[in-house]
KOLTI-458717 format. One line per 10 residues: number of its first residue (from 1); their letters; for each residue x, y, z of N, C-alpha, C, O. Coordinates in steps of 0.1 Angstrom, whole numbers, plus 5000, padded with zeros to 4 digits. Example, Ala and Ser with C-alpha at 12.3 -4.5 7.8 and 13.67 -1.06 7.14 Angstrom:
<sites>
1 = AS = 5132 4943 5078 5123 4955 5078 5132 4967 5078 5142 4967 5085  5128 4978 5071 5137 4989 5071 5129 5000 5079 5134 5011 5080
</sites>
This chain:
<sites>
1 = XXXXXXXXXX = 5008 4988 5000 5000 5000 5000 5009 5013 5000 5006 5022 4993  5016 5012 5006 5030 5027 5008 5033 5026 4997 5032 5037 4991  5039 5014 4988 5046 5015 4974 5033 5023 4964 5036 5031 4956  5024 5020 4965 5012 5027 4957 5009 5034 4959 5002 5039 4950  5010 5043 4974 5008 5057 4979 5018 5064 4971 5015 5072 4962  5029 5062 4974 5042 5069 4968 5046 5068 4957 5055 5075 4956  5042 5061 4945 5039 5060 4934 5031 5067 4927 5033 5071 4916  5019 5070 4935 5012 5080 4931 5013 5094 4931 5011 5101 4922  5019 5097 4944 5026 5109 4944 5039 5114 4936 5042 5125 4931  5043 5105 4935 5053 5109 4919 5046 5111 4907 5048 5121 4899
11 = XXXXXXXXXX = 5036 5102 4904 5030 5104 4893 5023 5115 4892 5021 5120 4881  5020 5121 4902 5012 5134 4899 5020 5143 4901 5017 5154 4895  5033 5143 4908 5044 5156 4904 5049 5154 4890 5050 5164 4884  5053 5140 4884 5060 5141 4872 5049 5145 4861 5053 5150 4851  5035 5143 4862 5022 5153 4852 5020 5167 4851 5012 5173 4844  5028 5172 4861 5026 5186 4866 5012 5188 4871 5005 5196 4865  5009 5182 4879 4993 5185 4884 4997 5195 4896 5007 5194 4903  4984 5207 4896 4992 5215 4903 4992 5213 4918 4981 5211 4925  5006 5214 4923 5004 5209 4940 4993 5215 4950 4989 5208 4959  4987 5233 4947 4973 5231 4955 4962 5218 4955 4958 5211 4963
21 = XXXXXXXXXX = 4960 5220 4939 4947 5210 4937 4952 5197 4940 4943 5191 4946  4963 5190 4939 4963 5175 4943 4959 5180 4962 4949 5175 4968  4967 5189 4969 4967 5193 4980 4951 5190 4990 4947 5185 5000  4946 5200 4978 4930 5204 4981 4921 5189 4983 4912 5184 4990  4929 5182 4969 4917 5167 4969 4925 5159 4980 4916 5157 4988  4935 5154 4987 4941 5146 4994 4932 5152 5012 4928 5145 5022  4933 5163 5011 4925 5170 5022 4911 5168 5028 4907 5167 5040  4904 5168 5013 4890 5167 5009 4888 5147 5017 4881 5142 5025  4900 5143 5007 4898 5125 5012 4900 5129 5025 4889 5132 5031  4909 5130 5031 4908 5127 5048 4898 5133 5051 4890 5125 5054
31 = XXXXXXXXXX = 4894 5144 5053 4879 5148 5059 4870 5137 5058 4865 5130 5067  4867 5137 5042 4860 5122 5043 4863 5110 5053 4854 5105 5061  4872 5108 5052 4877 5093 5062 4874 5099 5077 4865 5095 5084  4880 5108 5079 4876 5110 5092 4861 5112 5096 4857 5110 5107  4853 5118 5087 4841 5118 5090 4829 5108 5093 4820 5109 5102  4834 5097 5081 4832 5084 5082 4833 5071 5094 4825 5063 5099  4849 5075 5094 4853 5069 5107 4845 5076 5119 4843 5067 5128  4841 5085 5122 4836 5096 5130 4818 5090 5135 4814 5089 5146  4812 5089 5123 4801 5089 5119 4795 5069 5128 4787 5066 5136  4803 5064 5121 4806 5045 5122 4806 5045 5137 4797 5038 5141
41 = XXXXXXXXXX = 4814 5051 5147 4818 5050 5160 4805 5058 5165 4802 5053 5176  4798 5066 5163 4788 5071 5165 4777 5069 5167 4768 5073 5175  4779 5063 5158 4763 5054 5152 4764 5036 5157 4754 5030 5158  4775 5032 5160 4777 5019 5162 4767 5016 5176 4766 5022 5187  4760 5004 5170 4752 5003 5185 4760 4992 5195 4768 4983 5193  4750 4998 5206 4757 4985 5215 4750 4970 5214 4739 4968 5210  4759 4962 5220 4759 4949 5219 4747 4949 5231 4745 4959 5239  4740 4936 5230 4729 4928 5234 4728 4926 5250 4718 4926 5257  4745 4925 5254 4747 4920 5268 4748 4931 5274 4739 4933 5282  4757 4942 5271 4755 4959 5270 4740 4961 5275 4736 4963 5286
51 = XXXXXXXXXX = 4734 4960 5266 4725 4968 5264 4714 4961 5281 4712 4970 5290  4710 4948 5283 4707 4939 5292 4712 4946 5302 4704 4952 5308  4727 4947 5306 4730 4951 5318 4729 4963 5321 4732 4966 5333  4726 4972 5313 4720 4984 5313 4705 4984 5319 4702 4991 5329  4697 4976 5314 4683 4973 5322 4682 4971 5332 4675 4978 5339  4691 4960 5339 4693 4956 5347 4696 4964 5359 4689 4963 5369  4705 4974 5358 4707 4986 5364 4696 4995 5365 4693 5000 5376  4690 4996 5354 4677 5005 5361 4672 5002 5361 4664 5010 5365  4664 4986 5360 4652 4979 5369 4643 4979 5356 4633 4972 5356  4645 4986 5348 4640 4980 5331 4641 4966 5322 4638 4964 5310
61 = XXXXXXXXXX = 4645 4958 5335 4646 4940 5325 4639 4934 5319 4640 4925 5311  4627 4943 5323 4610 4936 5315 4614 4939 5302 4608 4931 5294  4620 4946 5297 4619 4949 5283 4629 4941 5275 4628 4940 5262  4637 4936 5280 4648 4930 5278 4645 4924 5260 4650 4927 5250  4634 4912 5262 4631 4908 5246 4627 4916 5238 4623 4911 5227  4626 4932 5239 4623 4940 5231 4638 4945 5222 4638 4955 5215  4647 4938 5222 4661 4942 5221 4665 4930 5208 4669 4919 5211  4664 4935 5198 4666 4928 5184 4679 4921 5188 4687 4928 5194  4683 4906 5185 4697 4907 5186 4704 4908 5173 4697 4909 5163  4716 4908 5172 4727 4912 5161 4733 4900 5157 4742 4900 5149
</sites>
């Protein structure tokens, strides 16, 4: 993956692509990824046993089979 990272970045110095715009889109990607990654962890739900001993604690166990499992 490094050899194809850095491959690429030669290729786009030896085209003359201009170093803002390659700059601008490499920037644009990480935002993306991080937002993604950001978004995933966010949104990720909790697990089944999680979630159970959470009830458990507040005296909510009745509901327990109301909890789709994964």
């Amino acid at each position: 993956m490094n050899v194809h990272q850095v491959s690429l970045g030669i290729s786009t110095l030896l085209m003359h692509v201009p170093v803002p715009l390659a700059s601008a889109h490499q920037m644009g990607s990480l935002t993306l990824l991080t937002l993604s990654l950001w978004l995933v962890h966010t949104l990720h739900p909790i697990s089944r046993s999680v979630a159970i001993s959470r009830m458990a604690a507040t005296g909510t166990l009745g509901c327990a089979n109301m909890i789709s499992p994964h």
